[in-house]
N, C-alpha and C positions, 0 to 999 in steps of 0.2 A: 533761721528766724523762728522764737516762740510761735508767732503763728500760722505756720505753714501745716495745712492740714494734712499732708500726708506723713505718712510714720515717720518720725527720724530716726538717723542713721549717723549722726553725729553728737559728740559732748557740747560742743560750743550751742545745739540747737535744742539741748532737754534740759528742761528745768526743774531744777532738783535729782532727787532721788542717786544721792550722791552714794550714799551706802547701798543702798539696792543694785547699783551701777559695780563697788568695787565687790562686792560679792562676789556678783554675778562672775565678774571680770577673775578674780581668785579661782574660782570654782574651773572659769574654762582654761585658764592657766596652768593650772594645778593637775598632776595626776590622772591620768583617765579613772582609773581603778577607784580613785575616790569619792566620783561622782560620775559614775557611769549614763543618770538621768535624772534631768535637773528638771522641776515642773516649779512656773511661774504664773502664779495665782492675782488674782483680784475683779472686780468687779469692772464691769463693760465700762470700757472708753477713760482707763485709767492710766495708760500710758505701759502696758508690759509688750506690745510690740516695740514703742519704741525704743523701749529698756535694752530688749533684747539684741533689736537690730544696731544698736549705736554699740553695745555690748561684744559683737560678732565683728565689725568692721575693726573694733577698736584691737581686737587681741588678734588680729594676721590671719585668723586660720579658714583654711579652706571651708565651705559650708553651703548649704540652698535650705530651702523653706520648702514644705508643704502649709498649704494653706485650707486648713478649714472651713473657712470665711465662706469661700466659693460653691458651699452647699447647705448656707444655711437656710433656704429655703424649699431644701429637696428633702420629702420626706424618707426616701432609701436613696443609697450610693450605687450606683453598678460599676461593676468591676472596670466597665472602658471608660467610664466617667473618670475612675479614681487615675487610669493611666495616661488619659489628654491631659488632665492637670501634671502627672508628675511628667512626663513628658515638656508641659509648658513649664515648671518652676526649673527642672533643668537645663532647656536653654538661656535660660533666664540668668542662672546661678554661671552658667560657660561663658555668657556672654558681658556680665558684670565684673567677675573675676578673673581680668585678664592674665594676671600672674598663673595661674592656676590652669589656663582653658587648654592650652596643647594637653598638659598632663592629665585630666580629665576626659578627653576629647580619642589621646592613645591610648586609654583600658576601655572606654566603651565601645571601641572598634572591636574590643576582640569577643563582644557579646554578639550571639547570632543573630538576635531579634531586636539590634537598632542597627540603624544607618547613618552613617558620619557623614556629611557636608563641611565642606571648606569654607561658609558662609553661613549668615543665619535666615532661618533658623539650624542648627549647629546638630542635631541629631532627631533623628523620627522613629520612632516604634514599629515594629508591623509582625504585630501578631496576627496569625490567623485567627484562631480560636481562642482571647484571653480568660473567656470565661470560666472556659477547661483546665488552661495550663498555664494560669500568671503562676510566677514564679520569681518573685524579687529580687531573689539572692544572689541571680547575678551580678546585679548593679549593688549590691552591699557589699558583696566581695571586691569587687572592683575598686568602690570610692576608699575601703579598708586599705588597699591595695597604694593609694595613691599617698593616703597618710604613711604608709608604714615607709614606703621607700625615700621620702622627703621628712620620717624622722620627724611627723607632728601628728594632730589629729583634724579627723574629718567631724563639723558637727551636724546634726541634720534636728533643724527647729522646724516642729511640727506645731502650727497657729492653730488656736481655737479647736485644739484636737480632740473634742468631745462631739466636734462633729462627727469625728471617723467612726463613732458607735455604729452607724447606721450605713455601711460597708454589707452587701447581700455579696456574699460567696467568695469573703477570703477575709481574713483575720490579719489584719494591721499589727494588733497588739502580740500575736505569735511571729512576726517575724518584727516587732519593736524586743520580746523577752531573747531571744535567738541575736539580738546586736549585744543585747544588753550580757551577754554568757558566754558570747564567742569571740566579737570581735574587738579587737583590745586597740584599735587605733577609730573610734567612729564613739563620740557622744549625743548622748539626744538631748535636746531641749525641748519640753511641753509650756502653751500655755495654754489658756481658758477662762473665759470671762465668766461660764458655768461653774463654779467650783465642786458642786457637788456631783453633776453630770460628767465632768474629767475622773473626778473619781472611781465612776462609776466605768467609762471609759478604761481607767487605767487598772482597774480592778480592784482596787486600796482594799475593801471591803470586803472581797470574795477570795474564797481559798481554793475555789477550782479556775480562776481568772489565769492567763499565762504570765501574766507580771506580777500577781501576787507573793509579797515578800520579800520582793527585792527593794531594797533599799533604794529612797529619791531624795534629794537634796530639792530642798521648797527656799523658794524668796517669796515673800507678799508684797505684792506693791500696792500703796495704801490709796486712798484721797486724800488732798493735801490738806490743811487747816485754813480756815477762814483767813488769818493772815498771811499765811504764804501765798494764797489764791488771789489775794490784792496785789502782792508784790507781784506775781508772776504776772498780770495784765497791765500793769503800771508800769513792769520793765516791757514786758512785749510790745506796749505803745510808743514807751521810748525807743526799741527799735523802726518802729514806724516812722519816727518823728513826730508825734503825736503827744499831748499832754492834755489828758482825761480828766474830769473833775471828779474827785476823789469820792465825793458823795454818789456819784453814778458809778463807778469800780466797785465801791461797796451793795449798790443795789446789787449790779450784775452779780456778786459774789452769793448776794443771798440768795438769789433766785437759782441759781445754777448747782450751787454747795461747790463743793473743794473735786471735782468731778473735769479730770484735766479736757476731755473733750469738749465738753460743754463752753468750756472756759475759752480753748482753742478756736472755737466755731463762732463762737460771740469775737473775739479779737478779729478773727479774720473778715468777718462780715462787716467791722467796723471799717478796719481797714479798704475797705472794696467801695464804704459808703461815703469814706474823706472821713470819718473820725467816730467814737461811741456816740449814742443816742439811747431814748427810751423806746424808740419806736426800732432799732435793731435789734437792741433787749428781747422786745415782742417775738421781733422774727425769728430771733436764735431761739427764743423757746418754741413757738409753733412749728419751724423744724426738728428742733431735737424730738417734741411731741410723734410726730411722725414717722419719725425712725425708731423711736421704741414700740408704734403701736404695731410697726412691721412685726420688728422681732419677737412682740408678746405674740401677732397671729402667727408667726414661725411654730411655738411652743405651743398653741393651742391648739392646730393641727394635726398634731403627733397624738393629739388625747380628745377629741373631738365630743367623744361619751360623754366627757365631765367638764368640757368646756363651760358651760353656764356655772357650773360648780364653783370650777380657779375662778372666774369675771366676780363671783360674787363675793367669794372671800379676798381679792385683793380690793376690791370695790368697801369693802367694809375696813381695811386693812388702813386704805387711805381717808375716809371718815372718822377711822379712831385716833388715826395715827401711830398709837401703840395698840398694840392689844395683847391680851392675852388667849391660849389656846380657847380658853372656855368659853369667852366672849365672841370669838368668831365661830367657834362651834353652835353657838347659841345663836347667831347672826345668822347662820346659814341653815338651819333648822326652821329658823322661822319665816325664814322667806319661801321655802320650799313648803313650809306646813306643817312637817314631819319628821320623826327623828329621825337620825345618823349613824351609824354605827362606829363608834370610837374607832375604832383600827381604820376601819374605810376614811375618816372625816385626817386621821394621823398621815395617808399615805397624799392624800390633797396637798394636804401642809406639807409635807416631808418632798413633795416632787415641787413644790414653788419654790421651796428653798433652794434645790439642787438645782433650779434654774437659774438662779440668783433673780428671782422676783419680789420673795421677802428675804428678810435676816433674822435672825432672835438675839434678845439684846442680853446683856448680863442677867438680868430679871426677867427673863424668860417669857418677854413680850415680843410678838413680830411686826415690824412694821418695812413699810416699802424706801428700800435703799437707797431712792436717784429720786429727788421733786421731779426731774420731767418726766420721770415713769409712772408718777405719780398723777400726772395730766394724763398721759395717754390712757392711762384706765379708767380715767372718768370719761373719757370720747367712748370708747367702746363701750356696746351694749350688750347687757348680759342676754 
């Protein structure tokens, strides 16, 4: 169903993004060698989890998820944090994959530091000291290990992996470059609704970063168009058995833009309420409002100095709608009193982008990407 809120994992249940899909699909098909790490972009609540995981189910191959998501409210990672999650995505990946799970289940028996169970949960960690001596490459060798003797590949899709920046005393990205150069049966998939901050993550930019230079194969998945955005609520109704009056589809689509979550959340609420209304319209926005004003305090936590800084330049971003550098440099100057220093006022703007807070358009104006993120900066006070 179009509007089932959790990610899909099926073609029958993703709407659109047909080429994004057979990419994707080529790419994990195709050759390890020629796309050893494939990073899949776009903007929050656009639909590349479900790209990915309808993607994954779709082409047979063995695979689990680390998941970022799970820390985006933690200002540092610690190293046991980071191995309860892969410990949980792993029983997780054993326990969904039943073709897969014996074969799985006899190489990680022969790691020292897990324990097999005939039941779930399906294996447990027990490090003494991981702070000292994680050491992952056990389990890389292994799941390498499981592709090379069945003659496929293993892929390992890391969500929202701009979280893992913030990893205290072990470097992801050194044993993601070390998959990426050694082991020839294991692809990785990135994605990040950050695009600048994955970057940053993945080192694109940096020449002492451990993945820097290696070659990524990029898909962007976009927002859909005002017309597809009708169509996609007008069929997801028709799966309901529902028939919307087109003039409220059309609101909904304006208030929401081509922002497949948003779109999602509105369908399902409808659904839950016996049909659309203007008064669920409301509600879909007052929640999606709330979930972005999280993730803005996610982001403004990490930089706490200049908090009043980003509040007032997006705060001005969303009054201009467009702006340009000068205008908001000028906007924040004067509400402060005082000048700015170009490079200082450049790295404000330059870290809202990499947050995907603002964008900059052809013409070199930035304005804020999501209308409902666009509400939750007016709720917050500078």
């Amino acid at each position: 169903m179009y509007f089932d809120l959790e990610p899909k994992s099926s073609r029958e249940d993703l709407y659109g993004f047909e080429e994004e899909l057979e990419k994707l699909l080529s790419l994990l098909r195709g050759r390890r060698a020629a796309a050893p790490l494939i990073r899949v972009v776009g903007l929050r609540r656009t639909g590349k989890t479900s790209l990915v995981r309808t993607a994954l189910n779709e082409s047979g191959l063995p695979h689990f998820t680390l998941n970022g998501r799970a820390f985006a409210e933690a200002p540092a990672i610690k190293v046991r944090s980071l191995l309860l999650l892969l410990e949980r995505e792993l029983n997780e990946a054993i326990e969904r994959q039943k073709k897969w799970r014996d074969k799985f289940l006899e190489v990680l028996e022969g790691i020292r530091w897990i324990k097999v169970d005939s039941k779930p949960p399906w294996i447990h960690f027990e490090w003494e000291r991981p702070e000292r001596e994680l050491d992952l490459l056990d389990i890389v060798y292994s799941l390498d290990r499981v592709a090379r003797e069945n003659r496929t590949k293993f892929v390992l899709f890391i969500d929202e992996a701009q979280e893992f920046r913030k990893i205290k005393g072990y470097s992801l990205q050194s044993l993601m470059a070390y998959i990426y150069d050694e082991m020839r049966n294991l692809q990785m998939v990135v994605a990040g609704s950050q695009v600048g901050l994955l970057h940053d993550f993945l080192g694109v930019h940096r020449p002492d970063a451990p993945l820097y230079g290696r070659g990524m194969a990029e898909i962007r998945v976009p927002r859909i168009s005002g017309e597809r955005a009708v169509d996609f609520l007008t069929k997801g109704f028709e799966q309901a058995g529902m028939s919307p009056d087109r003039d409220l589809v059309e609101l909904a689509v304006g208030e929401l833009d081509g922002i497949m979550g948003w779109l999602t959340l509105f369908g399902s609420r409808s659904v839950e309420r016996g049909g659309p209304s203007k008064d669920v319209l409301r509600e879909t926005v007052e929640k999606g409002a709330e979930l972005e004003v999280k993730e803005l305090e996610n982001f403004l936590q990490l930089r706490r100095q200049a908090r009043q800084r980003y509040l007032r330049i997006l705060k001005s971003s969303v009054r201009l709608r467009r702006a340009s550098w000068t205008d908001l440099k000028a906007g924040l100057e004067r509400d402060e009193g005082r000048a700015i220093a170009d490079n200082l006022f450049s790295d404000l703007i330059k870290n809202l982008v990499k947050g995907a807070f603002l964008e900059r358009d052809e013409e070199g104006r930035y304005f804020v990407p999501d209308p409902i993120l666009s509400r939750a900066i007016e709720r917050i006070r500078a």
